[in-house]
VEXSE-190845 format. One record per residue (C-alpha): y, z, x; residue number from 1; residue in three letters. Coordinates in pm, 1 decimal. Example, Ala and Ser with C-alpha at 12.3 -4.5 7.8 and 13.67 -1.06 7.14 Angstrom:
BEGIN
+----------+----------+----------+------+------+
:    north :       up :     east : resi : resn :
+----------+----------+----------+------+------+
:   -450.0 :    780.0 :   1230.0 :    1 :  Ala :
:   -106.0 :    714.0 :   1367.0 :    2 :  Ser :
+----------+----------+----------+------+------+
END
This chain:
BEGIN
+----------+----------+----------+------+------+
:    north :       up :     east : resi : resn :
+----------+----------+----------+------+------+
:   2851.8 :  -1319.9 :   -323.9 :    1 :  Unk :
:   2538.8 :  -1108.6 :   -304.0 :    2 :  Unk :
:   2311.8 :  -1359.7 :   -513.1 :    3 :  Unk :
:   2426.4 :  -1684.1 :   -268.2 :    4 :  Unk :
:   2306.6 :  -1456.5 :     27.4 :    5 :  Unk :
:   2002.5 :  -1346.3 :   -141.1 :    6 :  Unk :
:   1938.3 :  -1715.9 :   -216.0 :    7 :  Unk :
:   2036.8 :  -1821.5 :    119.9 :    8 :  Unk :
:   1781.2 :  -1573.0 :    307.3 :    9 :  Unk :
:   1495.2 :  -1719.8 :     13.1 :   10 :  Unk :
:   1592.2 :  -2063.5 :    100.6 :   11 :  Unk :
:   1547.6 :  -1975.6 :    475.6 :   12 :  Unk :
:   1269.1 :  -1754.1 :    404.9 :   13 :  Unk :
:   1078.4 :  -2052.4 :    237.8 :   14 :  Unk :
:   1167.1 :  -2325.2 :    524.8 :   15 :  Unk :
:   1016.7 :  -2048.0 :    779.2 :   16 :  Unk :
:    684.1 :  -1969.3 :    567.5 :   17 :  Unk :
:    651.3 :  -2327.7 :    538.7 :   18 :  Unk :
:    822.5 :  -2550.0 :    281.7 :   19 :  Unk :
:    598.0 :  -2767.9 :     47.5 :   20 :  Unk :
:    627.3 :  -3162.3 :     83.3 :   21 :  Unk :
:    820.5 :  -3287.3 :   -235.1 :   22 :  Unk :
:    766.2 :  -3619.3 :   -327.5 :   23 :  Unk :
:    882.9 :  -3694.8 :   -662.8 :   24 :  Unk :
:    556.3 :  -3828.0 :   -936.6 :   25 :  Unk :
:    532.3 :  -3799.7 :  -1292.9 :   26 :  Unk :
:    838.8 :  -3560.9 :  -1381.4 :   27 :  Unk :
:    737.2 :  -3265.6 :  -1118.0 :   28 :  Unk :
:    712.5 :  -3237.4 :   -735.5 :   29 :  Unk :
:    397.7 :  -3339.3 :   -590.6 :   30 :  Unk :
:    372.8 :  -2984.7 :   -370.7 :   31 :  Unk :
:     92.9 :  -2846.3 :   -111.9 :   32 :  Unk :
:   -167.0 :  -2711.4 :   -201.6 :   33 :  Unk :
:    -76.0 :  -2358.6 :   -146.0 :   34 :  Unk :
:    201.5 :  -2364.9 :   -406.2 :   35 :  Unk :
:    -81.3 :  -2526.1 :   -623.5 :   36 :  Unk :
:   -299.0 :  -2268.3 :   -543.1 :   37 :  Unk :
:   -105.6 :  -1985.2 :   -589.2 :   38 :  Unk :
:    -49.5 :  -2148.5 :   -969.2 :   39 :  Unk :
:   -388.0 :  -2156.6 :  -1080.6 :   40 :  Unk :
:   -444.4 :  -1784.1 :   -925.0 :   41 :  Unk :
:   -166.0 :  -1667.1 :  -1121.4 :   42 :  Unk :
:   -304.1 :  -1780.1 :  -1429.3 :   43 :  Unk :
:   -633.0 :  -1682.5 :  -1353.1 :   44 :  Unk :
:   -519.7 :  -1308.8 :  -1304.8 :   45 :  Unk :
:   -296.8 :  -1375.5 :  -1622.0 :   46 :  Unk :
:     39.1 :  -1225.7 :  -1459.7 :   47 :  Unk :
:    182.8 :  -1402.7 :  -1783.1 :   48 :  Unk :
:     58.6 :  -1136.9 :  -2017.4 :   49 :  Unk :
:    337.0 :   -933.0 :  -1905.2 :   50 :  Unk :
:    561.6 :  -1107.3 :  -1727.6 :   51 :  Unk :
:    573.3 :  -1425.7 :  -1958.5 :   52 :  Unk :
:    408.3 :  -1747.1 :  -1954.8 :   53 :  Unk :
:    709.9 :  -1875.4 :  -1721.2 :   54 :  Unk :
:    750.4 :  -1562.4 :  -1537.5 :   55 :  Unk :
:   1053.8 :  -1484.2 :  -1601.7 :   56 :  Unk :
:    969.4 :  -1135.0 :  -1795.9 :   57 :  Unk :
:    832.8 :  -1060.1 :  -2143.8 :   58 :  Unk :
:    736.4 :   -691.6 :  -2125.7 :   59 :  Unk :
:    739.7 :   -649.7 :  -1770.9 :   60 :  Unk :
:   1042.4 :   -773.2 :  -1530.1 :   61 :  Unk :
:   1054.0 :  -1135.5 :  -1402.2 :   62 :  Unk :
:    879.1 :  -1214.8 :  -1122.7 :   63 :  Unk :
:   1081.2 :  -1485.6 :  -1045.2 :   64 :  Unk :
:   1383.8 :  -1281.2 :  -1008.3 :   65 :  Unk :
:   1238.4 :  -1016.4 :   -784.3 :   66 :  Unk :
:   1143.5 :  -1286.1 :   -590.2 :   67 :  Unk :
:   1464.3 :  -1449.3 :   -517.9 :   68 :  Unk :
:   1641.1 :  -1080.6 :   -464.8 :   69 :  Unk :
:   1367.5 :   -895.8 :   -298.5 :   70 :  Unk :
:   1247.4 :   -904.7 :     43.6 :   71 :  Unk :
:    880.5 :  -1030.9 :    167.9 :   72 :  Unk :
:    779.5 :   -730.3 :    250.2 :   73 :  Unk :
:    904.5 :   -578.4 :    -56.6 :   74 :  Unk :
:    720.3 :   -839.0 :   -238.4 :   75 :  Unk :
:    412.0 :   -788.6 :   -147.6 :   76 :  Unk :
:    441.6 :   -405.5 :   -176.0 :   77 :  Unk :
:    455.6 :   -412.6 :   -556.5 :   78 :  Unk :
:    192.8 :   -673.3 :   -596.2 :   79 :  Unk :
:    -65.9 :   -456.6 :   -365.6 :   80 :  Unk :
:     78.5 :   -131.1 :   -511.7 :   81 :  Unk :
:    227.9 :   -213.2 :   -837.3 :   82 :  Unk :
:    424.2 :     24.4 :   -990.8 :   83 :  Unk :
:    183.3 :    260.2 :  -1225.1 :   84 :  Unk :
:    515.7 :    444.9 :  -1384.7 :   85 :  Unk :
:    597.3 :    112.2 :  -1530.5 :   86 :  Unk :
:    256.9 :     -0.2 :  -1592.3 :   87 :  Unk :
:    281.9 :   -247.4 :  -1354.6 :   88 :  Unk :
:   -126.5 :   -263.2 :  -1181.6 :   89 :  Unk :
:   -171.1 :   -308.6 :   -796.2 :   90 :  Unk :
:   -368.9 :   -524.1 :   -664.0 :   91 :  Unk :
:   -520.3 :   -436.5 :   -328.0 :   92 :  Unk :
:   -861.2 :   -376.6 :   -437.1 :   93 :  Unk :
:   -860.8 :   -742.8 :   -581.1 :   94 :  Unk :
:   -992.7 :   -963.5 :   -288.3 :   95 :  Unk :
:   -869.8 :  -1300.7 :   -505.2 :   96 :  Unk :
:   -494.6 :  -1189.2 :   -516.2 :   97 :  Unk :
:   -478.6 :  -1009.8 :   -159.7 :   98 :  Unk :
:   -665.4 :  -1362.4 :    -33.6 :   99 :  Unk :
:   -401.0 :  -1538.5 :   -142.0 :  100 :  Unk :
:    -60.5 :  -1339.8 :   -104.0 :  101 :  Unk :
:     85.2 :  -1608.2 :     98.3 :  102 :  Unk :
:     57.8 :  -1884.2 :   -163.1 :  103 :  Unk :
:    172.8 :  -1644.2 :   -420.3 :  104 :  Unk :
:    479.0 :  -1517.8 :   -244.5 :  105 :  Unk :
:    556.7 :  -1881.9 :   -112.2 :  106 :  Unk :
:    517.0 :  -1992.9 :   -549.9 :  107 :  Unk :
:    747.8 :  -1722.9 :   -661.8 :  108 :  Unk :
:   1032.4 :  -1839.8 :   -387.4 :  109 :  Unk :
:    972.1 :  -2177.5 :   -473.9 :  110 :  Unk :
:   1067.6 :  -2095.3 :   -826.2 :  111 :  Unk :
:   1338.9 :  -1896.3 :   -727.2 :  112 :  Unk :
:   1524.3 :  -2184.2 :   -567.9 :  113 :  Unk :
:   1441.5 :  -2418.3 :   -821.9 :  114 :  Unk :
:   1204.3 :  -2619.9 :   -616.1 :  115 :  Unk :
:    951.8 :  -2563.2 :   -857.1 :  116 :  Unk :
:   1014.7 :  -2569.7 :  -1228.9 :  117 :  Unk :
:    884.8 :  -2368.1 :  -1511.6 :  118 :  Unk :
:    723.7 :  -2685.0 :  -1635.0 :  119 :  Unk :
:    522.5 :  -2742.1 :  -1295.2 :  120 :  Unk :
:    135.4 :  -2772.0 :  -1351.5 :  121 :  Unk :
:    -94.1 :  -2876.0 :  -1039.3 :  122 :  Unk :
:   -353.9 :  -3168.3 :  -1100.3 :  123 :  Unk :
:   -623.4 :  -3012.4 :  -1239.1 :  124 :  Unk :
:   -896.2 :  -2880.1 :   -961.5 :  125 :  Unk :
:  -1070.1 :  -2541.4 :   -960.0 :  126 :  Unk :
:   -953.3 :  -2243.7 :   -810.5 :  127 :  Unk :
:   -977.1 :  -2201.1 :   -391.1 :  128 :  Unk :
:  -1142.0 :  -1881.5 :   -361.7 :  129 :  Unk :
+----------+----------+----------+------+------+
END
């Protein structure tokens, strides 16, 4: 019962930030570029050392889950704080991530509710700064 609430309040959560476009191309959703974005950031920062090249944990938790259970706020605590007794780095000092929190947080829901797959790779561009 908890996890279809928590996944409602995502789902709602997501329409309110501002849902991607999906249009359907080559095996993945065609999304904004905000989702795409927030991709190339995440690899960029290389989250996936510790969290798994899906993000859906390796050493450290997933991110994907704490995104689908965890508030916004919440969210963006541990990614600007981190959590040092678990050897989990904040962020705040790093204009590039704190620049783009929105894109990130709006990614992480997205694969929450399955909107965007593990598989999902942007078309290759550089990285917004």
């Amino acid at each position: 019962m908890r996890a279809a609430v928590l996944l409602a309040i995502s789902v709602f959560i997501l329409l309110t930030v501002g849902a991607p476009r999906r249009t359907e191309g080559a095996g993945q959703p065609n999304v904004d570029a905000g989702i795409a974005n927030a991709w190339r950031v995440l690899r960029a920062v290389d989250c996936a050392r510790c969290h798994g090249k899906d993000y859906t944990g390796l050493a450290a938790p997933s991110i994907v889950g704490y995104a689908a259970t965890q508030s916004r706020e919440m969210f963006v605590q541990i990614i600007l704080d981190g959590d040092p007794i678990r050897g989990m780095p904040g962020y705040r000092s790093n204009a590039f991530v704190v620049d783009n929190l929105d894109d990130i947080y709006r990614y992480f829901l997205a694969r929450a509710t399955g909107y965007v797959g593990p598989e999902y790779r942007p078309e290759p561009r550089p990285v917004q700064r």
